[in-house]
Structures are given as C-alpha cells and as structure tokens.
C-alpha positions as CSV (number, residue, x, y, z in Angstrom):
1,X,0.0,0.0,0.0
2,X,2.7,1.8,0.8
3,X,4.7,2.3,-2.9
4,X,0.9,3.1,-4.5
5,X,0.6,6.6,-2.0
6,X,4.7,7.1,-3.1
7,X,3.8,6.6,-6.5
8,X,0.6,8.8,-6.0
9,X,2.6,11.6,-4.5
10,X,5.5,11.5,-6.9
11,X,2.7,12.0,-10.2
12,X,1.1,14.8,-8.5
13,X,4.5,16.5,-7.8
14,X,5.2,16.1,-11.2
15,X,1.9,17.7,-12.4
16,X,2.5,20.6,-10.0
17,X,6.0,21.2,-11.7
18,X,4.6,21.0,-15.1
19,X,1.9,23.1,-14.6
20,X,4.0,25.9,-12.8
21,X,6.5,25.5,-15.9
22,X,3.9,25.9,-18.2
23,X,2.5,29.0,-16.3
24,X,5.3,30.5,-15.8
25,X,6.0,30.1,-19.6
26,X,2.6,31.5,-21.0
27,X,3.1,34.5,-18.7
28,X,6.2,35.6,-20.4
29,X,4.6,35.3,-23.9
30,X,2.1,38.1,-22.8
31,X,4.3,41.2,-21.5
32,X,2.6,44.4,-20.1
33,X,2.6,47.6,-22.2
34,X,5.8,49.1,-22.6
35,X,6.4,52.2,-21.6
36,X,8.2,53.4,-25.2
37,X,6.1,54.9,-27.9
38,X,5.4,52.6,-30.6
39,X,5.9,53.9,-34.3
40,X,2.5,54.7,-35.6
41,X,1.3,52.5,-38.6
42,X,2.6,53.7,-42.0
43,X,-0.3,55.0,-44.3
44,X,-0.4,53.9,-47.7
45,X,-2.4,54.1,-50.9
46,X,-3.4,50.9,-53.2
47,X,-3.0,51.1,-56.8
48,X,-4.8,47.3,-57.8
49,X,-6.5,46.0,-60.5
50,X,-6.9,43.3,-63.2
51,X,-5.7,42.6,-66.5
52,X,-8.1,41.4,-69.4
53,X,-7.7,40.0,-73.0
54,X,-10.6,40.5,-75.2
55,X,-13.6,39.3,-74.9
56,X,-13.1,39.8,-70.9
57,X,-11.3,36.6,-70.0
58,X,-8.4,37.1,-67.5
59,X,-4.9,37.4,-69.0
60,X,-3.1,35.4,-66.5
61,X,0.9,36.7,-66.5
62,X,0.4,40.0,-67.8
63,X,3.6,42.2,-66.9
64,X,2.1,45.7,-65.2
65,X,4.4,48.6,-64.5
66,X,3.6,51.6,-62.2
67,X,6.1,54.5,-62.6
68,X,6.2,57.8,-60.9
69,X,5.4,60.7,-63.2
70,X,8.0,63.4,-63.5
71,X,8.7,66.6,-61.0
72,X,7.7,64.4,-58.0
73,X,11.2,63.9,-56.1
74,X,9.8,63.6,-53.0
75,X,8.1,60.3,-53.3
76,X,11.2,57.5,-52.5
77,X,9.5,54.9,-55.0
78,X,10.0,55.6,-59.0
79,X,9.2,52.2,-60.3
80,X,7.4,49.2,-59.5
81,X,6.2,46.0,-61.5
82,X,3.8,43.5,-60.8
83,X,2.8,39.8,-62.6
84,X,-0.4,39.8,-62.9
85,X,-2.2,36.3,-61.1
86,X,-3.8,33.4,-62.4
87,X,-7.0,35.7,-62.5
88,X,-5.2,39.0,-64.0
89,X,-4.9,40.5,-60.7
90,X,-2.3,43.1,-59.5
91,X,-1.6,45.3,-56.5
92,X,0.6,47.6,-55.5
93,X,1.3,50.0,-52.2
94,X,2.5,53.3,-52.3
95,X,3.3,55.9,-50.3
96,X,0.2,57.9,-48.7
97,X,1.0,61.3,-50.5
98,X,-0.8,63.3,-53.5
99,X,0.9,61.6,-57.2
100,X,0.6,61.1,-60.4
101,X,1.6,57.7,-61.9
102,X,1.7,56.1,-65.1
103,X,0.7,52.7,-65.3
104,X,1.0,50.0,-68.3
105,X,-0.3,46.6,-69.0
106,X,2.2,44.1,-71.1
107,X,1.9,40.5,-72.6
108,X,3.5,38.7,-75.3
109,X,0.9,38.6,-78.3
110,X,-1.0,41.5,-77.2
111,X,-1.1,45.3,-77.4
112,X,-0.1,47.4,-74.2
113,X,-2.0,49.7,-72.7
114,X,-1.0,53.0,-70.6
115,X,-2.8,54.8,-68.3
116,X,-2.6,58.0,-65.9
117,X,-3.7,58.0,-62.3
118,X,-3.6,60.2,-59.6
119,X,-3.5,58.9,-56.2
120,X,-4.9,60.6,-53.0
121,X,-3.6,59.5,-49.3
122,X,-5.0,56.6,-47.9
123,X,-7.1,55.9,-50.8
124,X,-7.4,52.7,-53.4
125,X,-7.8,52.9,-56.9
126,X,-8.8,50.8,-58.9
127,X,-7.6,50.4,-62.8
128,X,-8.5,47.8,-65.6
129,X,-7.0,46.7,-68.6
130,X,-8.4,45.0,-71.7
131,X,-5.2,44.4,-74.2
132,X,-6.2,43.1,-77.7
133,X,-4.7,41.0,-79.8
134,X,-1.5,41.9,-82.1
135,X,-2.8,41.5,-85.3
136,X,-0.6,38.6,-88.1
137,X,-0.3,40.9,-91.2
C-alpha cells in the first residue's frame, strides 16, 4: 500500500512542476505595455487592378508597371512591376501622399496599354485593362 501513495505523491509533484513551468511560460509570452512609444502605422495608398484579353477573360501573366510621373522627387519609390495572377490581378502600395503615376499593361501577343492615375492618401484605386490582340499581317 505503501509504494501506491509514493507513487501517487510522486505523479502529483510532477503535475505541480509541469503546470508551474507551463504557467510561468505563458506569462512571459504576454508582457505588459511598454512604456516606449510605438511607431504609428505607416499610411499607404493601393493602386490594384486586373488585366483582361478581349472578350473579358483574365490574361493570366500580364507584366504591369507603375512609374512615378516626373517633377515628383519627394516620393522615394520611382518604379514598380507586378505579374499579374492566375486571374489578372495586381496590386501595388504606395506611399500615402498626393501623385501622379503612369501605369501600363504588357503580354506577349497583345497590345499594351497605358494609363494615368492620380492617387490621393490613404485611398485605393482601382484600374483595368483590356489588351487586344496583335494582329498577323
């Protein structure tokens, strides 16, 4: 009877330490509130879109460019691409600040296309391409 209360006592000691590891554990996965100032969150704008081929089917792989427009040095980015998805989609993020950018649409058999867009802060715009065929003459 004896080596069953020993055995008994020895399980629940070992629970004890387990679950005062584990505590002790979880408790310094949530920390309190620091006292330094946190960076605030980075605005942005969203250029997105999709790319079609005609009669509206996505063009899957289409190459899409966004460039910053001249006399706009203040903006860091001048030049982004995107490869369109599997359904013609693009995306991209740009700074939250008052620009004008020229975006074009690319893929192999079809004409580009070009557009102008101005972006406001904090705003998403939204642009779509249809690229026709290149005619076989």
């Amino acid at each position: 009877m004896r080596t069953r209360t020993r055995t008994k006592r020895k399980r629940s000691g070992i629970r004890a330490a387990v679950v005062l590891v584990l505590s002790v554990a979880v408790s310094g996965l949530y920390s309190a509130p620091s006292d330094k100032k946190d960076k605030p969150a980075e605005s942005y704008s969203v250029v997105a879109g999709s790319v079609f081929r005609e009669p509206g089917f996505a063009l899957a792989e289409a190459h899409v460019v966004l460039t910053l427009e001249d006399g706009q040095a203040s903006i860091k980015v001048k030049k982004m691409t995107f490869t369109a998805n599997t359904r013609g989609e693009f995306a991209f993020r740009v700074p939250a600040t008052a620009a004008r950018y020229r975006i074009s649409a690319t893929a192999k058999g079809f004409i580009s296309q070009q557009k102008t867009i101005e972006v406001q802060p904090s705003v998403r715009i939204d642009v779509t391409f249809t690229l026709a065929p290149e005619s076989n003459q």
